[in-house]
Backbone as CSV, one residue per row, in Angstrom:
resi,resn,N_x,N_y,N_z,CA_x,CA_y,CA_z,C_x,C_y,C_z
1,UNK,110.777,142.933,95.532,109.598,142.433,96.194,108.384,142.521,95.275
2,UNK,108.813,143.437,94.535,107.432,143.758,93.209,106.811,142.409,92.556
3,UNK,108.262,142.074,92.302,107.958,140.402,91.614,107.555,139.466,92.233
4,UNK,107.663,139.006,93.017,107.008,138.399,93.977,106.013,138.528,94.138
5,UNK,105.334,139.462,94.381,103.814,139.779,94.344,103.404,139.071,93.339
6,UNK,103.594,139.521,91.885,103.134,139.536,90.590,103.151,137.912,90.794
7,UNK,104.630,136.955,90.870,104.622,135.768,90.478,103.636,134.960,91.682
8,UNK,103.647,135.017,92.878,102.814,134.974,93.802,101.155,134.598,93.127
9,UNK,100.980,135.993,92.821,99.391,136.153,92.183,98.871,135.378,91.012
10,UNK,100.168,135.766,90.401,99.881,134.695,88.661,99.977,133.336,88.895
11,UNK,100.920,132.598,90.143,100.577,130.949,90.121,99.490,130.730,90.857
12,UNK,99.014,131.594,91.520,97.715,131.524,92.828,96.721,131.337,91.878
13,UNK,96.906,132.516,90.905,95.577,132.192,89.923,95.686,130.955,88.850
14,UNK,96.390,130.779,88.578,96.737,129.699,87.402,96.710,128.543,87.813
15,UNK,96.873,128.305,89.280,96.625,126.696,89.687,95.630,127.139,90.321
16,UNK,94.778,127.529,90.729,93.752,127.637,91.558,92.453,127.555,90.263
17,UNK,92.782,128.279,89.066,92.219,128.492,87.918,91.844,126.683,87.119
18,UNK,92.726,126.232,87.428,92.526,124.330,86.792,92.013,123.748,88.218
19,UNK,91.466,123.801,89.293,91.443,123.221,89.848,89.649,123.152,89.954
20,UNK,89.236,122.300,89.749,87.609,122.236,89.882,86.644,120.869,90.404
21,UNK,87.997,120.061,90.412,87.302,118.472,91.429,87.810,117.500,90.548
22,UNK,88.615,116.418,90.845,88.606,115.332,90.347,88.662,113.984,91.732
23,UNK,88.965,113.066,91.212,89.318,112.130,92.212,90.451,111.537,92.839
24,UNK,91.675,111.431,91.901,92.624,111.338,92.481,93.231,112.635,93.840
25,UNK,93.774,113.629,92.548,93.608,115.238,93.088,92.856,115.859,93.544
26,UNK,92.313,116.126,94.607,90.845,117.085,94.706,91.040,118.309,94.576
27,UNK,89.950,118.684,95.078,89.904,120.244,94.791,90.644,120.785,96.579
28,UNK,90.691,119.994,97.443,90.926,120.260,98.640,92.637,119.730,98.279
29,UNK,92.823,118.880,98.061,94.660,118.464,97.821,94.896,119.431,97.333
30,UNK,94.662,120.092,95.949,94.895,121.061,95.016,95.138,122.420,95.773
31,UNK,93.789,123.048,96.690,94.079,123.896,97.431,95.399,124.407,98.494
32,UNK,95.522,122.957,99.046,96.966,122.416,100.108,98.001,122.485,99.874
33,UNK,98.016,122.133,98.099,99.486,122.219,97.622,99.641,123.672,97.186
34,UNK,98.438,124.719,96.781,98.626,125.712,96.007,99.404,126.434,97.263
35,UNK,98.679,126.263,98.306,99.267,127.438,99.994,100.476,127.006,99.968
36,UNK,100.882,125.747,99.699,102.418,125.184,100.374,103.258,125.844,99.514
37,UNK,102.984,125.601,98.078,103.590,126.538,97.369,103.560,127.746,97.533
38,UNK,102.978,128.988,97.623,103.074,130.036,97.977,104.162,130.457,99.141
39,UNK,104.065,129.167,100.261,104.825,129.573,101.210,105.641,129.230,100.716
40,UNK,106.206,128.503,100.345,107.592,128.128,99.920,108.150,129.540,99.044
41,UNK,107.001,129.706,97.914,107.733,131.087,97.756,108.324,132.558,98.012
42,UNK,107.051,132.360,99.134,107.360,133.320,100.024,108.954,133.654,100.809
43,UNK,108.834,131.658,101.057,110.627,131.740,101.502,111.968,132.067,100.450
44,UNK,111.241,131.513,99.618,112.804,131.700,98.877,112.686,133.124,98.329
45,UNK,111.553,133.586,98.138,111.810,135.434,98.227,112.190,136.186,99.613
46,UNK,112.479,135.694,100.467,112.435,136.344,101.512,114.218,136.208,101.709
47,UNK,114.665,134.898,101.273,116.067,134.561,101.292,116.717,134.427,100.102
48,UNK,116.029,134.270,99.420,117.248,134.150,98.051,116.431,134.814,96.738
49,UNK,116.230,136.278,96.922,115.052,137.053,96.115,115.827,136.807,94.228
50,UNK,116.996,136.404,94.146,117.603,136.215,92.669,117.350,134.966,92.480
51,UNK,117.003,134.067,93.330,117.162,132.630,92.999,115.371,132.744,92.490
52,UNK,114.306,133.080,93.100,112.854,133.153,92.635,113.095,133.837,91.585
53,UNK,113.849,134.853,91.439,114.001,135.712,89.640,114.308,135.005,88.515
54,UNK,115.237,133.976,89.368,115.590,133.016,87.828,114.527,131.970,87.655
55,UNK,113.874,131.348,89.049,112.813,130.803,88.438,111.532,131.261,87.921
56,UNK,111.314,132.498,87.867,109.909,133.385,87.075,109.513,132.557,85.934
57,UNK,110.414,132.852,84.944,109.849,132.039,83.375,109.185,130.557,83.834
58,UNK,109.938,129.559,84.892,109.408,128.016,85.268,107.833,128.354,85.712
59,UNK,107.835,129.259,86.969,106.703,129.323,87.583,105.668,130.070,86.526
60,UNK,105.963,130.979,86.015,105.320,131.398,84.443,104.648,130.377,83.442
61,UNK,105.506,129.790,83.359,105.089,128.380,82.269,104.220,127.600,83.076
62,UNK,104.418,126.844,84.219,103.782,125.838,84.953,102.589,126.734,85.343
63,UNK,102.242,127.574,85.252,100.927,128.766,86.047,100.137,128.607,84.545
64,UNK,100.546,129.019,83.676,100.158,128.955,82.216,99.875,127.327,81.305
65,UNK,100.307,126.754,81.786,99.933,125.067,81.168,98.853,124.778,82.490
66,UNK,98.685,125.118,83.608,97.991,124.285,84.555,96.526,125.008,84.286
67,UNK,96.426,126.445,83.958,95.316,127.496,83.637,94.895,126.687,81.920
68,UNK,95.473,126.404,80.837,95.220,126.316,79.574,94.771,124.760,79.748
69,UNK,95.082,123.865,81.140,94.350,122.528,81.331,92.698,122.822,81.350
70,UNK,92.122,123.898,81.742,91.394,123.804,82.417,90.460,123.284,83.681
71,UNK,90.027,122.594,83.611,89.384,121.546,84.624,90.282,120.342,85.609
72,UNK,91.522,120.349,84.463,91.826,119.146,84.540,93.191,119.255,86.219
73,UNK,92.350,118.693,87.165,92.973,119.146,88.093,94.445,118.129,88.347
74,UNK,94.560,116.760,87.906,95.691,116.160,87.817,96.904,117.168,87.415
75,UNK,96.186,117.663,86.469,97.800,118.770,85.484,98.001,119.806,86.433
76,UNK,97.281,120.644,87.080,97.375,121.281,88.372,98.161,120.739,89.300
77,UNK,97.701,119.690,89.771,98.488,119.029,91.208,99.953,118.931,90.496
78,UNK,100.198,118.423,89.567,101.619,117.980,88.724,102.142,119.305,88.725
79,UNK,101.747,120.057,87.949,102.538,121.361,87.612,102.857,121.884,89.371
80,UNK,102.365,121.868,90.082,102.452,122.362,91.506,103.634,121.462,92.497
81,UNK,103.634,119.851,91.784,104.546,119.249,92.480,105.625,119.507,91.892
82,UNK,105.784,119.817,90.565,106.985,119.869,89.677,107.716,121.337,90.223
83,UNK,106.598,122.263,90.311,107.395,124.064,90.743,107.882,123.502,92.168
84,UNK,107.132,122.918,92.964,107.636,122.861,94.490,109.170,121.880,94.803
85,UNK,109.719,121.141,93.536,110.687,120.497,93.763,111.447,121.405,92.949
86,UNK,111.106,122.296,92.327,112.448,123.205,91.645,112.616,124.333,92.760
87,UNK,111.711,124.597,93.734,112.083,125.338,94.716,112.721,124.739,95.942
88,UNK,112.536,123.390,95.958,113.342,122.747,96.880,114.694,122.546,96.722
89,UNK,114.881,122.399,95.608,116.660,122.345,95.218,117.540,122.832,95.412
């Protein structure tokens, strides 16, 4: 459950961290997808706590390219749709 926390916190901050207003993506879409994600992770830690372990390094990387975008909230929304379909699988 430790991890979870940690990975939890580090994509919360890392997409929440690129997100600052654009037009396609807003800062309100951006917000919507960051919660959906969370819950989603929440689920698959709650049911399949090895299956979120193997994805750490994905959600690691995508938390870390969407934070090193800065501003750029498109790469946010993307990196957020891309983690939420590797948790759907």
């Amino acid at each position: 459950m430790r991890i979870t926390s940690a990975l939890l916190a580090l994509a919360a901050i890392g997409f929440l961290a690129a997100c600052s207003g654009e037009e396609v993506c807003t800062t309100e879409l951006a917000q919507k997808k960051a919660t959906d994600l969370m819950t989603k992770m929440q689920e698959v830690a709650a049911t399949d706590a090895a299956r979120l372990a193997e994805l750490a390094p994905k959600v690691q990387e995508l938390a870390a390219n969407a934070s090193a975008q800065g501003d750029d909230l498109q790469a946010a929304c993307k990196a957020m749709d891309e983690m939420m379909a590797e948790l759907t699988k």
